[in-house]
C-alpha positions in Angstrom: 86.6 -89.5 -141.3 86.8 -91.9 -144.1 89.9 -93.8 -143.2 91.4 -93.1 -139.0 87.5 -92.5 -137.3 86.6 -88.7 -137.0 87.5 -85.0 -138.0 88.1 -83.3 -134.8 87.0 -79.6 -135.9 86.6 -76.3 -134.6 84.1 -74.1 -135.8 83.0 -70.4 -135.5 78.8 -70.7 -135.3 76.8 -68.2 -136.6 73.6 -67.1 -134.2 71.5 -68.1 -136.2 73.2 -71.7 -136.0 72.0 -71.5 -132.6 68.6 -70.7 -133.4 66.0 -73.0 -131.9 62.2 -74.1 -132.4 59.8 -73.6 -129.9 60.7 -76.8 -128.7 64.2 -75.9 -128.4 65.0 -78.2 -131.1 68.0 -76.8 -134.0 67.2 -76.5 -137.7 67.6 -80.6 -138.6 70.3 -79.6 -140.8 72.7 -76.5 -140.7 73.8 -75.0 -144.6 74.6 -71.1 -145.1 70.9 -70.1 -146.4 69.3 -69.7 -143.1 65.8 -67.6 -143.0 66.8 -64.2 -142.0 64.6 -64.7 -139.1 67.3 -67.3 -137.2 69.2 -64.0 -136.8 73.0 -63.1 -138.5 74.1 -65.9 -140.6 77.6 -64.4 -140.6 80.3 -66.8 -138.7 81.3 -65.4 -135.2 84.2 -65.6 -133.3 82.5 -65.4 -129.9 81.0 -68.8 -131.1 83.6 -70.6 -131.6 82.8 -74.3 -130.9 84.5 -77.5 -131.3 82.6 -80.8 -132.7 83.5 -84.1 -134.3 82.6 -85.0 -138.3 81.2 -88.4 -138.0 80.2 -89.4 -141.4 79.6 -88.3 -144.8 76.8 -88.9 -148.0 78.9 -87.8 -150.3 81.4 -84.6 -150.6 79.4 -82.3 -153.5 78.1 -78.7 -151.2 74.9 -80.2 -150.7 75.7 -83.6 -149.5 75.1 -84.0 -146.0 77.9 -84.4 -142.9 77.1 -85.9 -139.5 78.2 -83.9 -136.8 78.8 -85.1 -133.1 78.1 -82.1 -131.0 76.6 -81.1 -127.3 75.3 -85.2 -126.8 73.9 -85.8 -130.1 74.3 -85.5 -133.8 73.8 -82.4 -135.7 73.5 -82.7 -139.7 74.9 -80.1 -141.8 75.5 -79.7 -145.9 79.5 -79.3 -146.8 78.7 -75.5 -147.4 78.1 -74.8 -144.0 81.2 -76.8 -142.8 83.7 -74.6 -145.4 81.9 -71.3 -143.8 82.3 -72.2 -140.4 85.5 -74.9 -140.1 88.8 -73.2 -138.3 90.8 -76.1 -137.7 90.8 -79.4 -138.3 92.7 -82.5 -136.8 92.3 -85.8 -138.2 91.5 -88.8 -134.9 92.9 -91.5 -134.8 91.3 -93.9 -133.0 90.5 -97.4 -133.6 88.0 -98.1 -131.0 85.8 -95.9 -133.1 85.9 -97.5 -135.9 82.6 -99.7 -137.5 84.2 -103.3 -138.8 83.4 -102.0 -142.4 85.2 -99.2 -141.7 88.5 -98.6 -144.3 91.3 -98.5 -141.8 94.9 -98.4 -141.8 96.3 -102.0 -141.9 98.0 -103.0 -139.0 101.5 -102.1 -140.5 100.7 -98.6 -141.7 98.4 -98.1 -137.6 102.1 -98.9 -136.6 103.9 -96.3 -138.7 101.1 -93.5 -138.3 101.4 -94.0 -134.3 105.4 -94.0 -134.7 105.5 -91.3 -136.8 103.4 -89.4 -134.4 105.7 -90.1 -131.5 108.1 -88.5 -133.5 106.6 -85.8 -134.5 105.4 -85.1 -130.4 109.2 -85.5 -129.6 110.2 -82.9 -132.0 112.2 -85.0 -134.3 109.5 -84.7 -137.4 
């Protein structure tokens, strides 16, 4: 997220990750002490899910992560995203990147993409 543009993860949600207010809003930030009310807070395979990490407040278990998930942006504390992640694949693409961002120079964007290729043609 940092330094290519987003985390490309896949998640198992719990249900009561998918719990929703009467206005069918989610909690405003997902973490692993849910009230016992939002149903099983135990991960579940059948909820698997797939959803980009946009940005970060810091990396402590309580600092907040931006999520891009189902059209919008979901916020969750790094707690939650240990419990849940499955995979994770680092993106790679520039057009996503803010100006301030801290990119690759143009030499190493060169390399990473190369080495890539090589790595997609089996010779990594």
């Amino acid at each position: 997220m940092a330094g290519l543009s987003a985390a490309y993860l896949g998640v198992q949600l719990a249900d009561a990750d998918l719990w929703e207010d009467e206005n069918g809003a989610l909690a405003p930030v997902w973490d692993t002490g849910t009230p016992a009310g939002h149903g099983d807070p135990t991960p579940n395979p059948a909820n698997g899910h797939c959803l980009l990490g946009w940005d970060y407040t810091g990396t402590d278990d309580t600092d907040i992560v931006t999520l891009l998930t189902w059209g919008t942006t979901q916020r969750a504390t790094w707690r939650w995203v240990r419990s849940r992640i499955m995979e994770a694949h680092a993106l790679a693409w520039r057009q996503l990147l803010p100006a301030s961002a801290l990119a690759p120079s143009q030499p190493d964007w060169e390399a990473l993409v190369a080495a890539n290729d090589a790595y997609l043609q089996g010779m990594a």
